[in-house]
C-alpha positions as CSV (number, residue, x, y, z in Angstrom):
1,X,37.5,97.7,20.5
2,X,36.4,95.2,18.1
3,X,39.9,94.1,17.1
4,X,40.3,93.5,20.7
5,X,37.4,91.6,21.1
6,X,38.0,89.4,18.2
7,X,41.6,88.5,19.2
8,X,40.4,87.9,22.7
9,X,38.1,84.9,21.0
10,X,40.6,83.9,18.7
11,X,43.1,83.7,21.8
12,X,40.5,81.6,23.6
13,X,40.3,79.1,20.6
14,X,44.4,78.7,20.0
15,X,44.0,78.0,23.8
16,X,41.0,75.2,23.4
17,X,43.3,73.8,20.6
18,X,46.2,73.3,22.5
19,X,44.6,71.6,25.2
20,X,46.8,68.8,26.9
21,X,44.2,65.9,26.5
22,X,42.1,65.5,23.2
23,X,38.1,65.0,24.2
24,X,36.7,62.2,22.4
25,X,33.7,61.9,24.5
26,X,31.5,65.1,23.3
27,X,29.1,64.8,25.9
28,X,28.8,66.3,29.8
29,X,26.4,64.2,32.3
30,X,26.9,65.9,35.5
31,X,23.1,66.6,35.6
32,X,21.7,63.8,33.8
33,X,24.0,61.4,36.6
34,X,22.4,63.5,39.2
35,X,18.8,63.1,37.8
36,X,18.9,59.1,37.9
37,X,20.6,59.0,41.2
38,X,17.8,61.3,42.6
39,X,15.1,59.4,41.0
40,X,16.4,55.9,42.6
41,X,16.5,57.5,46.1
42,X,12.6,59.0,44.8
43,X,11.9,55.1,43.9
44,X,13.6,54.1,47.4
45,X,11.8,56.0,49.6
46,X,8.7,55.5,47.9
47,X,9.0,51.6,48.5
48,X,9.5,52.3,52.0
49,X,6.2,54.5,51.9
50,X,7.7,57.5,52.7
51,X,5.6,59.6,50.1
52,X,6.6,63.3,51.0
53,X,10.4,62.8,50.8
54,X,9.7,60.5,47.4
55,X,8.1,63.7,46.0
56,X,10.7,66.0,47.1
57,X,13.6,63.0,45.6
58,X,11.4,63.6,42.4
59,X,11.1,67.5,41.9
60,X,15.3,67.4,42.8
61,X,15.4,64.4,40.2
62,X,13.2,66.6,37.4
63,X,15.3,69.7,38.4
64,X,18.3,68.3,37.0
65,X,17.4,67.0,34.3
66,X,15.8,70.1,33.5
67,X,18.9,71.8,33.6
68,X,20.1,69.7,30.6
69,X,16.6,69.2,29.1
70,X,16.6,65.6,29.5
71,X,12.7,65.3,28.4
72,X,12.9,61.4,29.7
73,X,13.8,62.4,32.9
74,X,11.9,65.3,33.1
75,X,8.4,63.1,32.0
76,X,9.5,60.1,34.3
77,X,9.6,62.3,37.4
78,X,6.7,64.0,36.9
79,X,5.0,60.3,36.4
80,X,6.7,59.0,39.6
81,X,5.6,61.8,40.9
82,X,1.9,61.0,39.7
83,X,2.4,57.5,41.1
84,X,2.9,58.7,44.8
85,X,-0.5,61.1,44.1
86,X,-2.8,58.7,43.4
87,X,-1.4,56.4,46.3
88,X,-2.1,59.4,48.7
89,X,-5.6,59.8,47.1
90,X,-4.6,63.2,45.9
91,X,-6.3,62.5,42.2
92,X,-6.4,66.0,40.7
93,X,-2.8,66.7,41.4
94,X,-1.8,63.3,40.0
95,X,-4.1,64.2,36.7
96,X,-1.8,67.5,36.6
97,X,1.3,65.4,37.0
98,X,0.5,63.4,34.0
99,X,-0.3,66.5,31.7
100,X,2.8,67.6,32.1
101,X,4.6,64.6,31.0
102,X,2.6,64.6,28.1
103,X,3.4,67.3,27.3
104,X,7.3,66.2,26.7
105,X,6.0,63.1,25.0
106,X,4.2,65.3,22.5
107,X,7.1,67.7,22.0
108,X,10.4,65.6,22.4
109,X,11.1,62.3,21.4
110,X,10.8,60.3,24.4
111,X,10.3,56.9,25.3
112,X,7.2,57.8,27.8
113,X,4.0,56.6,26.2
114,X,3.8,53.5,28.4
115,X,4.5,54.9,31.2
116,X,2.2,57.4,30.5
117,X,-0.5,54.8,29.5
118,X,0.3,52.7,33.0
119,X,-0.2,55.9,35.1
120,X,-3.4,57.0,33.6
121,X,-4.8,53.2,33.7
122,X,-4.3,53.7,37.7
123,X,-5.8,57.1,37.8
124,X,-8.8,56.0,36.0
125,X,-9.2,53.0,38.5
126,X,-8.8,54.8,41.5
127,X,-11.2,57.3,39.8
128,X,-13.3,54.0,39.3
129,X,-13.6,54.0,35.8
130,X,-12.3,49.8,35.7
131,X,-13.0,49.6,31.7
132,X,-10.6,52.4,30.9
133,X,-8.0,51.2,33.4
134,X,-8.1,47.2,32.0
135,X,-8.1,48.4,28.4
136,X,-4.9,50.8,28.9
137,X,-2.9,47.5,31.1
138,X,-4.3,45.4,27.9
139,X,-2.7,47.5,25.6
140,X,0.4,47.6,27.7
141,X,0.1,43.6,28.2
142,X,0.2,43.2,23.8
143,X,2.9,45.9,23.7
144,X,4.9,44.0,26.1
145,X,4.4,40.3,24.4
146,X,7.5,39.7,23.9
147,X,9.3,41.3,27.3
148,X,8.7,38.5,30.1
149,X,9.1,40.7,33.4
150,X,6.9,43.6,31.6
151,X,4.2,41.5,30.6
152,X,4.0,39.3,34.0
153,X,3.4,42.7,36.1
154,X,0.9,44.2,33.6
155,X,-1.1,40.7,33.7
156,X,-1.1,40.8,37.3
157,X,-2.3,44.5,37.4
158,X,-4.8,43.6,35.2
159,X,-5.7,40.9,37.4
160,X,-5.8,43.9,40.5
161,X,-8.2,45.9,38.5
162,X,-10.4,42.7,37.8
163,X,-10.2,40.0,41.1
164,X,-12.3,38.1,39.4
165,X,-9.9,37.1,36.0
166,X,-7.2,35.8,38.5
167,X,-5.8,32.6,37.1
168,X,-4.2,31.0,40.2
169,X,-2.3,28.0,37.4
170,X,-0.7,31.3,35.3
171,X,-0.1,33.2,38.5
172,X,2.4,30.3,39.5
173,X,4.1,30.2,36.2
174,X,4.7,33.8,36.1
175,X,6.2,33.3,39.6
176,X,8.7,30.4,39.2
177,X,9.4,32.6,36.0
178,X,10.6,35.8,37.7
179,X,12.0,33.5,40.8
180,X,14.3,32.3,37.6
181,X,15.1,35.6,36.2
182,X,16.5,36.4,39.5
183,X,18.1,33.3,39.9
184,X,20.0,34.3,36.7
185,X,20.5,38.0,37.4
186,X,18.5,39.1,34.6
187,X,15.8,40.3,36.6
188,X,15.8,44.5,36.0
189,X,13.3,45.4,38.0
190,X,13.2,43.7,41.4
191,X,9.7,46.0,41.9
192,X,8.0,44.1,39.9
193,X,8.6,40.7,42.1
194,X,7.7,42.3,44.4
195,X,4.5,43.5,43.5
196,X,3.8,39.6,42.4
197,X,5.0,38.3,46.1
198,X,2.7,40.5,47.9
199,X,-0.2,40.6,46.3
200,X,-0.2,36.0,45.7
201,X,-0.1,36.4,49.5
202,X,-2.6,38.9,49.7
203,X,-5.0,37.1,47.4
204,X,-4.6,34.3,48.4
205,X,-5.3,34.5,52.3
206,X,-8.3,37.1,51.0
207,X,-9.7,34.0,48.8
208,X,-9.1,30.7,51.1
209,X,-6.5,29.8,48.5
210,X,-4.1,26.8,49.3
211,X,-0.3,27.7,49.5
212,X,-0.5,30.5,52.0
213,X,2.1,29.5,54.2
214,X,4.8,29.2,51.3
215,X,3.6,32.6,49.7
216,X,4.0,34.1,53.1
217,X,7.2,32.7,53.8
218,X,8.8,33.5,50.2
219,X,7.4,37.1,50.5
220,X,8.7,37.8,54.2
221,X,12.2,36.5,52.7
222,X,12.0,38.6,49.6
223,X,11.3,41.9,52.0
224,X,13.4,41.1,54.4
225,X,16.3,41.1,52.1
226,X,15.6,44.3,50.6
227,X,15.2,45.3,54.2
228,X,11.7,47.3,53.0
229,X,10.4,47.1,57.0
230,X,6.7,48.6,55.5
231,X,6.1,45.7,53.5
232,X,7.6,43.3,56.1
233,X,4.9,44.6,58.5
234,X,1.9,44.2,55.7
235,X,3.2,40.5,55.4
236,X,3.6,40.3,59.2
237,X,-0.6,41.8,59.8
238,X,-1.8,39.1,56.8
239,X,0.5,36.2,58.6
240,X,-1.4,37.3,62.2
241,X,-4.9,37.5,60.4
242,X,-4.3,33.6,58.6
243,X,-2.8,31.9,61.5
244,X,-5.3,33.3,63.9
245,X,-8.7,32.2,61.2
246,X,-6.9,28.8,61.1
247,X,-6.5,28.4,64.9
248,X,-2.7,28.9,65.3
249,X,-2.8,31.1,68.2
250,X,0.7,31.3,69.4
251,X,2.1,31.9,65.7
252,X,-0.2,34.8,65.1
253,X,0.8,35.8,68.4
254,X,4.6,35.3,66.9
255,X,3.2,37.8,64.0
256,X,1.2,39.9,65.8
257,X,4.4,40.8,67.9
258,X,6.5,41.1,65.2
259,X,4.3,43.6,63.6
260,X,3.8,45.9,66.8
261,X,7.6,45.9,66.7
262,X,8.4,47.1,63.7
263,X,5.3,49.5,64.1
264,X,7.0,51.3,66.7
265,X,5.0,49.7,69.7
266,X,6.3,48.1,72.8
């Protein structure tokens, strides 16, 4: 029985030897493909605000990766996953989210420490603790000194958690400077421009700020051609709200119609 058994591996192995191709690529990413593909259709749908299938995208994301024990992957889904929490309001299962990407980072060798650190700064503000929020985007800001695109978003968080530190003259650098990155196709993370669009139009209309009408015209082009109809209707409500406070009735009409539309409304 042995002697059978040991010629029946031996067989197998003449058989692996003699195979018609020779591998010099040692590794298999089936799963590891499947993971990122899942977590770009998590990030997708979570731009579009469609939180419960994001989460579902995520777990299938962190499943496969899990079945190669891809500790990255596994950490950034459970932090995406985190993400969606605390923009649902659902704290404590964000907080249980983060633990368990921790938990890789303290085990494996990952890359997830700032990501960790940017999660937990929004938890703690929308837990309202603003001085442990600013110093964990302050850290992230130094980190990130040297990376352009990383450092402009974590200022502008920062400047989210603390209204009051917005420079308006370094807000419109840091936008002509990702405007170029794009220009140039070295922009990795068109998220982040985004976030920067939206929020110069949302602070400025919320602060009597000049330049409205250009921020709100570059930011319902930038949506528009990611075709992200969620955020088009946010720019659409501010553009109804500022034209009808400066007396443009029949444009904020123009807005206000546009956003019913895309709201679903007749």
């Amino acid at each position: 029985m042995i002697r059978t058994s040991a010629l029946a591996v031996l067989w197998a192995l003449w058989l692996s030897g003699c195979s018609s191709a020779p591998e010099r690529d040692y590794q298999v990413t089936t799963y590891q493909r499947q993971a990122a593909a899942w977590l770009a259709q998590g990030d997708r749908k979570r731009q579009q605000g469609a939180y419960l299938q994001a989460l579902a995208y995520y777990d299938n994301a962190y499943r496969y990766a899990s079945k190669r024990h891809d500790a990255e992957q596994m950490g950034l889904a459970r932090l995406k996953q985190a993400a969606v929490h605390i923009r649902q309001g659902q704290l404590e299962r964000a907080e249980r989210r983060i633990v368990q990407a921790e938990v890789f980072a303290r085990f494996e060798q990952t890359k997830l420490a700032p990501a960790i650190d940017f999660v937990r700064s929004k938890l703690a503000f929308a837990r309202g603790d603003q001085r442990k929020a600013l110093a964990l985007v302050a850290k992230l800001q130094t980190q990130f000194s040297e990376q352009a695109e990383k450092h402009i978003y974590y200022r502008w968080v920062g400047w989210q958690y603390a209204p009051a530190t917005l420079d308006w003259s370094q807000a419109e650098l840091d936008i002509a400077q990702l405007a170029k990155l794009k220009a140039d196709k070295s922009l990795n993370n068109i998220e982040i421009q985004s976030f920067v669009l939206y929020h110069n139009v949302l602070w400025r209309t919320a602060s009597g700020q000049s330049g409205v009408e250009q921020a709100l015209d570059t930011a319902i082009r930038h949506f528009a051609s990611l075709e992200l109809s969620n955020w088009l209707a946010a720019c659409f409500k501010l553009a109804a709200q500022y034209y009808d406070a400066a007396g443009e009735a029949e444009r904020a009409q123009y807005y206000q119609a546009r956003l019913t539309e895309l709201s679903g409304g007749d």
